[in-house]
N, C-alpha and C positions, 0 to 999 in steps of 0.2 A: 504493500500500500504506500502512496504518497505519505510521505512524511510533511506535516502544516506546523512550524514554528511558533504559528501564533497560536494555536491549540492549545494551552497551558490554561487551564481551571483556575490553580489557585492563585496566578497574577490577573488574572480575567476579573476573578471573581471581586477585589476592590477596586481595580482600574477606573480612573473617572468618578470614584465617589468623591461628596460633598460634604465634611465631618466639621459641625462647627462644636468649638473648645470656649465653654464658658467658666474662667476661673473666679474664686473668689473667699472670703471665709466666710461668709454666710451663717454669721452668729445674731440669732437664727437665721435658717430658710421662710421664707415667704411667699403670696401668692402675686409678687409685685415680681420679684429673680423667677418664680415659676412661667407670667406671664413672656417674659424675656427667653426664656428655656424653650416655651409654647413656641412660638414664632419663629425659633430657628429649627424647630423637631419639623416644619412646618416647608422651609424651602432647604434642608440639609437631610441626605439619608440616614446622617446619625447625629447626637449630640452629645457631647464629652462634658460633664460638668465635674471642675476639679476643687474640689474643697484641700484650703491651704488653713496651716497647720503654725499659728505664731506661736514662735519663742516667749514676746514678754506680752505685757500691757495686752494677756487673754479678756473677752468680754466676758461678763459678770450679770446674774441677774443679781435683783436687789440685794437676796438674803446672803449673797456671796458667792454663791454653786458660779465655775464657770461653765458657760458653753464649749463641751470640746467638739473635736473635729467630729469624731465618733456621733454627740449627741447630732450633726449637724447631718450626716450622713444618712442616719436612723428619721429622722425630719425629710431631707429629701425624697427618700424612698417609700412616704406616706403620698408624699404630693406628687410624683411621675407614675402613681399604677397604673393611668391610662397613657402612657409614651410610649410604647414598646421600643421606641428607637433612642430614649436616653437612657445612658447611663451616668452612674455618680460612682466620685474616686477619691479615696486621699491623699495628697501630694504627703513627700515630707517634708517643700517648702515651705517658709515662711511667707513668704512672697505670692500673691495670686498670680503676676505677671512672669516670675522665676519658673512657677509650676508649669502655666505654659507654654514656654521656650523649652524647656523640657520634654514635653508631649510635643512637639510640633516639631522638635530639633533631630540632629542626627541621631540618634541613640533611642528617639521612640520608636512609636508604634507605628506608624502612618507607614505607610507603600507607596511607590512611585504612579504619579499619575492623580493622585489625591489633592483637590479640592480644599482648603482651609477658609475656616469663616474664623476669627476671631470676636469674640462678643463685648457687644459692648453699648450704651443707649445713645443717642443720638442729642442727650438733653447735657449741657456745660461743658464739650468740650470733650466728654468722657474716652471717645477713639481716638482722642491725642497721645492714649497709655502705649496706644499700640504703634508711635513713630517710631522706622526705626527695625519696625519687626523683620522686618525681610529676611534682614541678614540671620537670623535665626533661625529660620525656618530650612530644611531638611531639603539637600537638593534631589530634585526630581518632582518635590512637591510647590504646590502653588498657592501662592497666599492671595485670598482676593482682600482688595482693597476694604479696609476696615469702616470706612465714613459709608461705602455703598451699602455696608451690610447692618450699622447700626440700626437698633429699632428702640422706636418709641416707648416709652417708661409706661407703665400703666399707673392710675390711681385708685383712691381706695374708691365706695360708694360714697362718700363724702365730699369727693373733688379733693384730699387732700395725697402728698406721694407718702408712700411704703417707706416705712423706716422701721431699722431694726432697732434702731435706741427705745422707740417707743412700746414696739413690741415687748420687748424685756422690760418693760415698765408694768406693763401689763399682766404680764406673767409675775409679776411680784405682785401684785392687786390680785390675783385670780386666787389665790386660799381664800381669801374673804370679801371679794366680789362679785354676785352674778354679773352686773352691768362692763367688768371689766372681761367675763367668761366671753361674753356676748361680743365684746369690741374684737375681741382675737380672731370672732367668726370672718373677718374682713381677713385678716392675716395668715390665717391656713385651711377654712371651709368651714362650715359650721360643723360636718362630719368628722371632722378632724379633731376638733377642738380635747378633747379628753385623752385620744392616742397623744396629742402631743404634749398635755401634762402629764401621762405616765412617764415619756420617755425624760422628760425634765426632774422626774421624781416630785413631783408637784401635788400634793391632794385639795381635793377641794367638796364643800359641801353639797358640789351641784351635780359632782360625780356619781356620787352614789344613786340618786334619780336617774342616772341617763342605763337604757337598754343597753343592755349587752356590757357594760364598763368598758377598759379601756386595756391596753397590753396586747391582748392576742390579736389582734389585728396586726398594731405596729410590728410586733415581734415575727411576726409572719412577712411582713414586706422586709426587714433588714436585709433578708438573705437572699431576696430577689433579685437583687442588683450591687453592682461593685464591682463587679470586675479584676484586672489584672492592676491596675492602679488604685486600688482602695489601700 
C-alpha cells in the first residue's frame, strides 16, 4: 500500500486547535471569572484555567481561614459541571502570568499547530498583562492577539462588577446572615451557595433547612476535573 505521511492520528488529532489559558488566583472563584471562562469555552475547543499559588500576602476570609489554591480548585469544579471542554489546574507559580508562560512555553503541553487565546477583559487596560507575550510562547504554536480576544466583564444583577474582596466579606457575614447567604447567590448560583460553604468549612443556620445539605455534591465534582497540571 501507498504509504500517506500525513496519516498520523495522534498529531492530527490537536492540529489546529484553539486552547484559550485563563490564569489567575481566584480567591474565591466567581460567577463574574466563570462568565469570562463561558465565553472563551465558547469560540476555543478547550479552556485551560490555571489557578496560581502565592507565596505571601494569601487572601483571608474574615475569621482568618485563608483561601488556598486547593479550596479555589474545589470552587471551580462546582461552577464548570456544564463545560465539558474546561479544565482547572494548579500552577506552583506565584505569578498568574508566570503560570502561563509556563503552559504556553517550550516545556508545556501544547502541540505544534495550536491556536492560543490568552485571557483577559477588555475593561482598564487588562490585555496590556499580556505585552510582550510572544516571545514566550512555544515555537510552532500561535498566539493570537490578546486585545482581539479580550471579553467583556460581566456584572452582578445589580449593575454592580464581581469582586472577590466583597465576596469574602460575605462569607464572613454568612454564619449569621441569611441576607448575606442570599447576596452570594449573585456570586456562585443560588444552587451553589451551601457546597461552597462546606468546602470553606463555613456553617451556617440556613444550612440545615436546605434539601439535601451540602458536601457530596462538591466532593463528587473535585475529582472531575484537574488534570495533569492540578
Amino acid at each position: 500500500t501507498e504509504e500517506d505521511e500525513d496519516d498520523d492520528p495522534v498529531v492530527d488529532a490537536d492540529f489546529g486547535k484553539t486552547i484559550a489559558v485563563v490564569p489567575g488566583a481566584f480567591k474565591p472563584p466567581h460567577n463574574g471569572h466563570l462568565d469570562m471562562v463561558r465565553k472563551y469555552a465558547e469560540i476555543a475547543d478547550e479552556v485551560i484555567v490555571l489557578i496560581s499559588r502565592p507565596t505571601r500576602g494569601g487572601r483571608k476570609l474574615p475569621n482568618g481561614r485563608e483561601i488556598t489554591a486547593e479550596d479555589s480548585l474545589k470552587i471551580w469544579n462546582l461552577l464548570i459541571q456544564d463545560l465539558p471542554n474546561v479544565e482547572v489546574g494548579i500552577s506552583n507559580h506565584a505569578s498568574p502570568l508566570t503560570a502561563a508562560y509556563e503552559y504556553v512555553g517550550r516545556d508545556g503541553p501544547l502541540g505544534k499547530g495550536t491556536k492560543v487565546i490568552l485571557g483577559a477583559s477588555n475593561k482598564g487596560g487588562d490585555a496590556k498583562r499580556w505585552t510582550g507575550a510572544g516571545k514566550y510562547i512555544k515555537e510552532g504554536v500561535e498566539l493570537i492577539d490578546p486585545f482581539s480576544t479580550a471579553v467583556e466583564p460581566s456584572l452582578r444583577p445589580n449593575g454592580t462588577p464581581y469582586s472577590a474582596s466583597d465576596m469574602r466579606e460575605l462569607l464572613g457575614a454568612a454564619e449569621n446572615s441569611e441576607d448575606a447567604i442570599e447576596e452570594l447567590e449573585d456570586f456562585i448560583g443560588e444552587d451553589k451557595v451551601f457546597d461552597l460553604l462546606s468546602i470553606l468549612g463555613i456553617a451556617s443556620p440556613m444550612q440545615e433547612m436546605s434539601a439535601g445539605g451540602a458536601g457530596a455534591v462538591a466532593g463528587a465534582a473535585v475529582g472531575s476535573k484537574g488534570g495533569p497540571w492540578a
